[in-house]
C-alpha positions in Angstrom: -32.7 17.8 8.2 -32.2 17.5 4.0 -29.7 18.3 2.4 -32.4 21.1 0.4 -33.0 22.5 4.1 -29.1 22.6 4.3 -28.6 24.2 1.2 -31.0 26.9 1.7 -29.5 27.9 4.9 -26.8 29.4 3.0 -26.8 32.8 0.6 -24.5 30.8 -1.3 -25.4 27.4 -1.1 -22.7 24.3 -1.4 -21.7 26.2 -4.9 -18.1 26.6 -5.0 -17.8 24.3 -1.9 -14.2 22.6 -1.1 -14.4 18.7 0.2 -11.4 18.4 2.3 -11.7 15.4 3.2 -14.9 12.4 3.5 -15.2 9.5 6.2 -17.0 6.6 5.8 -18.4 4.5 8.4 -20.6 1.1 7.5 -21.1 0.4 11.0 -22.7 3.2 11.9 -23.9 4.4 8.2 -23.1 8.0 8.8 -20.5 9.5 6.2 -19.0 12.7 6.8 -17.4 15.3 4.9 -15.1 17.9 5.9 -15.4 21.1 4.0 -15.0 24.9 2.8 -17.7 27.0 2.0 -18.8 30.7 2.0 -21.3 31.5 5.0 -21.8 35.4 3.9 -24.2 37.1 1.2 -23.3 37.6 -2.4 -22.7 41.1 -2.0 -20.6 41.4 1.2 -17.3 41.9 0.8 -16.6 39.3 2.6 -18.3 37.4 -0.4 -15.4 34.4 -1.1 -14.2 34.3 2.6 -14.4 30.6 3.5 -15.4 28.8 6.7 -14.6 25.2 7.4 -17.7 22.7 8.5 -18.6 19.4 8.9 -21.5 17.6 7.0 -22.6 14.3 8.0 -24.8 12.3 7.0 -26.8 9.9 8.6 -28.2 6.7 8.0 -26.8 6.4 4.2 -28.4 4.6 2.1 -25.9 5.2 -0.5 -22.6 6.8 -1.6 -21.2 6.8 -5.1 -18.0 8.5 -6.3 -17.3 8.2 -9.8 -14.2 7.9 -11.1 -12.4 11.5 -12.9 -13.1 11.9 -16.3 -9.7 10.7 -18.5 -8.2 14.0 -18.7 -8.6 15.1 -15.1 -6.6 12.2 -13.6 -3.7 14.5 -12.0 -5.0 15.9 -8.7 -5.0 19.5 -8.7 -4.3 20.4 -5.1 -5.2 19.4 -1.4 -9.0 19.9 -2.0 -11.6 19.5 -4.6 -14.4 22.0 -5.7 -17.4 21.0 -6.1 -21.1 21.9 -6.4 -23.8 20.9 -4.1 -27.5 20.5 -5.9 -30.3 18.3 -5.4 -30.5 14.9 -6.8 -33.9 12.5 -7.9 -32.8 9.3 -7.3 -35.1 8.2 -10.3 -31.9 9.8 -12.5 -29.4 7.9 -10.7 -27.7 4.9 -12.9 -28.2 2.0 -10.6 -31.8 3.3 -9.4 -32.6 3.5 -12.7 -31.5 0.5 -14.5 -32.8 -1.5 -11.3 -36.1 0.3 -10.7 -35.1 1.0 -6.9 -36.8 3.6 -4.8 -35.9 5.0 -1.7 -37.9 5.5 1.7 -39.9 7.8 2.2 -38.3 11.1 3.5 -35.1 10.5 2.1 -33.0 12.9 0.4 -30.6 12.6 -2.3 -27.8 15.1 -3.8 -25.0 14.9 -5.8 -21.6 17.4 -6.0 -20.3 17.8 -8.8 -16.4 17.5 -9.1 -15.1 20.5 -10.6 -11.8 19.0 -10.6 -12.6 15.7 -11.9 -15.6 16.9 -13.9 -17.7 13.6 -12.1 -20.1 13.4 -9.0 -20.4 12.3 -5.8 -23.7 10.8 -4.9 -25.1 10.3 -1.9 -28.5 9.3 -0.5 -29.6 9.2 3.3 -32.1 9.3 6.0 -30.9 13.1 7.2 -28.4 15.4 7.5 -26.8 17.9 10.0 -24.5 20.9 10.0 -21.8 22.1 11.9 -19.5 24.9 11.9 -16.1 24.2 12.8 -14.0 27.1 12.4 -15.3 30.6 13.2 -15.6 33.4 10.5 -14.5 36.8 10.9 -17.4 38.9 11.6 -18.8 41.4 8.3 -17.5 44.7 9.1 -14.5 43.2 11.0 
């Protein structure tokens, strides 16, 4: 699955998503973030009621985090926000200046750091999705 197919899963998207925490493993070139994000329509009530997950990503190909802009260097509390969108690698620094390309059926996205006001990019072979915490039903 892409990260677009991901992304369109959700009423809300990964807009306004919380990164809890990322994993990294070269070994088996899968990273895996650990995060917040709202699962219900924009016009529940239960709009801004978050669910944890776990996205992972699998057969990387690349992961960038660039550094917080100079006056975001103080963390602002035990998560960062971010926004979830779509990224052609064809715009990305290094793929640019080095006139890379990637496979074929490879999908590329970048969050943008609220906190930070950077991104995080990352490129791989495909995605999945889990859950990890239940939400309270709508209507509940």
């Amino acid at each position: 699955m892409t990260f677009e197919e991901l992304d369109q899963r959700f009423p809300n998207g990964f807009d306004d998503a919380e990164i809890l925490g990322l994993t990294v493993d070269y070994q088996s070139r899968t990273a895996t973030l650990q995060i917040s994000l709202r699962g219900n329509l924009p016009n529940s009530p239960y709009r801004d009621q978050y669910r944890q997950a776990k996205l992972t990503a699998r057969d990387f190909y690349y992961l960038s985090i660039e550094p917080p802009d100079s006056d975001h260097l103080r963390p602002q509390g035990p998560q960062i926000t971010v926004d979830g969108l779509p990224e052609d690698p064809a715009n990305f620094p290094l793929f640019e200046h080095l006139k890379l390309t990637l496979p074929a059926g490879a999908f590329c996205c970048r969050f943008y750091v609220h906190d930070w006001n950077s991104f995080i990019h990352l490129a791989a072979k495909n995605a999945e999705f889990i859950w990890t915490e239940d939400a309270v039903a709508e209507g509940d």
